[in-house]
Phi, psi and omega in degrees: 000129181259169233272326154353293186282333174295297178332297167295329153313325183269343169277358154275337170284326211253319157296340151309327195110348152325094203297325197192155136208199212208158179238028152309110220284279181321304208301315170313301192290338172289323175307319168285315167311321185273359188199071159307334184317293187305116173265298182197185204213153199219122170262011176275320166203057179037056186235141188261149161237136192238164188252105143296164150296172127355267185286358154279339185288317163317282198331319209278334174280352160287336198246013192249282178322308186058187159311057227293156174190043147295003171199184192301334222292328174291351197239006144236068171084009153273145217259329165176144174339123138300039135040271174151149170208126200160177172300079171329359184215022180294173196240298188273129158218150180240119207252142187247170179296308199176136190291169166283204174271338183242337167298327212263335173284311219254328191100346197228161186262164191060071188249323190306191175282296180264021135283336158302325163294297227293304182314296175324331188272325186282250207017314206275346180266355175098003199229165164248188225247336180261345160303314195245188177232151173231168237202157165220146134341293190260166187262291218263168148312067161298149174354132213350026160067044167273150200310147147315135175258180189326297173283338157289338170283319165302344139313289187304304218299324174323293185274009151309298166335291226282291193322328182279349188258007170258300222282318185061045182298156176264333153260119177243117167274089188266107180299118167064155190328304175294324191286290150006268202291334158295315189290297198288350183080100159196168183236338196283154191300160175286353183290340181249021219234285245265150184056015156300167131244119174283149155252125191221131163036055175070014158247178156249114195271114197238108185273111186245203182259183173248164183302354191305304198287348181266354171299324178269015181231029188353299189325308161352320239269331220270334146299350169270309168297343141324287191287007150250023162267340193290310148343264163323312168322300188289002182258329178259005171269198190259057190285000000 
């Protein structure tokens, strides 16, 4: 390497944040302890590969959305990203349409009365609420909780991708018709849909009602719980 090449290499080290470096052997070695991160690095074209957690990687994608204000949805009343919350490593994940009034308050999803269902149903499988993780399609609140139109879920939907493809879950619970008919791309109703198993983004994808609809439905309850002993089959098999 000529004095040339070197230069460029410490000013590519040096827009990393490299401060100096040393050919002390200790010095290295300390080095390496503290930035457990670094897998590895190419000097042809200068690209670092760094290893997350789980949940730093969710983080970067939380912090990738900001104060997000890619679509209308910021500019009629929502209060703020709804996000995701759960076991960043979870085996089960759920995913729902869009938050509510008390999610759209709070950050977080499923707070509401049928978020106290949704609990009561991972509860009836042997699991907590901190066992699995939840979702929503859209990040924000629409209006008077109204369906998501098109072009926001094609905006929003990218970092759902992302979350299910950090998480890697092995179940995907898509709540009630609309979450069910966004992820699969489909128009058939959830009544012909729900207790398939799909395959999505490396899970099995189980589409069920959502807790809203078993609140005006009771009669209901007893078809969700088919799909989620189905559920639970598929979490202790080898999926």
């Amino acid at each position: 390497m000529d004095r040339t090449q070197l230069a460029e290499h410490l000013k590519f080290a040096a827009e990393l944040g490299v401060a100096g470096v040393s050919r002390d052997p200790a010095w290295r070695m300390r080095a390496q302890e503290s930035t457990p991160l670094i897998l590895s690095t190419s000097s042809l074209d200068h690209t670092v590969t760094f290893s997350k957690t789980p949940a730093e990687a969710l983080a970067a994608v939380r912090a990738d959305i900001g104060d997000c204000t890619r679509c209308k949805l910021h500019t009629l009343g929502r209060s703020q990203v709804v996000f995701g919350v759960g076991n960043p490593q979870a085996d089960l994940m759920f995913v729902g349409e869009a938050p509510g009034a008390d999610e759209d308050i709070q950050g977080i999803p499923f707070v509401g009365r049928a978020g106290q269902l949704l609990t009561k149903i991972i509860e009836a499988i042997e699991l907590k609420r901190e066992d699995v993780y939840i979702a929503n399609v859209i990040k924000c609140r629409p209006p008077q909780n109204r369906n998501p139109e098109p072009d926001e879920v094609e905006t929003c939907e990218p970092f759902l991708f992302r979350q299910i493809d950090l998480i890697k879950p092995k179940v995907i619970v898509a709540l009630g018709k609309f979450a069910a008919q966004a992820l699969l791309r489909t128009d058939a109703p959830i009544s012909r849909i729900r207790g398939r198993v799909f395959e999505y983004r490396g899970a099995k994808l189980i589409p069920t009602f959502h807790p809203a609809y078993l609140l005006r439905n009771p009669s209901s309850k007893r078809e969700v719980w088919e799909d989620m002993k189905l559920v639970k089959s598929l979490l202790k098999s080898e999926v």
